[in-house]
C-alpha positions, 0 to 999 in steps of 0.5 A: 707145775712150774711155779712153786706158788701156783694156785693150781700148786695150792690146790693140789696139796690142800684138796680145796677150791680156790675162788678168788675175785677182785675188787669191783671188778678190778683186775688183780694178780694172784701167783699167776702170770696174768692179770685176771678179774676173777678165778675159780678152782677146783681139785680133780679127785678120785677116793678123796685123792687130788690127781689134777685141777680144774680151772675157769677165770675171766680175765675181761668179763666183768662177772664174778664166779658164784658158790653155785658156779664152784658146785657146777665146776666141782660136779664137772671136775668129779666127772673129769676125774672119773674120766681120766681114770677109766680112759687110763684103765681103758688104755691098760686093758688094751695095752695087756690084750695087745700083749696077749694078742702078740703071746698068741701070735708067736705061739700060733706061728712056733707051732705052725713052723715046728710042725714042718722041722723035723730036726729036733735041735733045728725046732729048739732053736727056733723055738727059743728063737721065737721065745726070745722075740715074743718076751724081748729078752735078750738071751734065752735057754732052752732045757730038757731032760732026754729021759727024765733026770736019767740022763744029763740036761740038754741045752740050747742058747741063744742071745747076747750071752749066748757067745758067753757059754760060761762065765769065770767066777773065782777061777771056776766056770759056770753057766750063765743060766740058773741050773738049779732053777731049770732042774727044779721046773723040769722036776716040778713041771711049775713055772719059775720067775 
């Protein structure tokens, strides 16, 4: 909303119609930008909250809007805005499917293709490879534990801090990866964010 003015402005902070008509059926200009006969407002709500406005006006009929016009266009704005709102649900749902469809994808694929790798370091970078591609991460690490917590964890890497195996910090070498938190799922079996 450009004008800070504006009757549409108005409406949305008060949550109130607005009907505005002029003198025998003169044309008037109230915080809008053209001359008009006569104006009828109402809020676009959703559980009492303004999400919009809904707007008629006759800017060369004559007519003046009624109280029983104000009721048809608060029923019509009520509709509106349960419109917007299952068309907004509607597009999450189907952009979270799309999501899943792509999860499922990439699964399907990583295990049609690790079932003809019989390099195990081949299948772990392609499977992180394609891990990397299904999240849109920009680096990734795959761990495991060759006998349980026996023996040292196992890694491969891959993305842009993948050239970056360690990282200096105050003169000590680390990883760029949270061990700790790869030695707790490993332990866990849990799943970590």
């Amino acid at each position: 909303i450009q004008r800070e003015d504006s009757v549409i402005k108005s409406i949305v902070r008060s949550g109130k119609p607005i009907l505005l008509t002029g003198n025998n059926s003169q044309y008037f200009e109230h915080k809008i930008n053209y001359p008009i006969k006569s104006l009828l407002n109402v809020p676009l709500k959703i559980n009492d909250k303004v999400i919009g406005a809904l707007g008629v006006d006759n800017q060369t009929i004559n007519s003046r809007f009624s109280l029983v016009d104000l009721r048809r266009l608060t029923e019509l704005a009520d509709m509106a805005a349960a419109s917007i709102v299952k068309t907004r649900q509607y597009t999450e749902a189907r952009q979270e499917i799309s999501h899943h469809i792509e999860q499922a994808t990439t699964l399907q694929a990583v295990t049609s293709q690790l079932g003809y790798v019989t390099d195990f370091n081949i299948g772990a970078q392609l499977a992180l490879s394609l891990a990397l591609k299904a999240t849109n991460a920009e680096a990734g690490v795959l761990a495991w534990a060759p006998e349980g917590l026996q023996k040292p964890v196992q890694y491969v890497y891959q993305g842009n801090l993948a050239s970056q195996k360690s990282i200096s910090k105050n003169g000590t070498s680390h990883v760029w990866w949270d061990e700790q938190a790869l030695h707790e799922v490993i332990q866990s079996g849990q799943s970590a964010l």
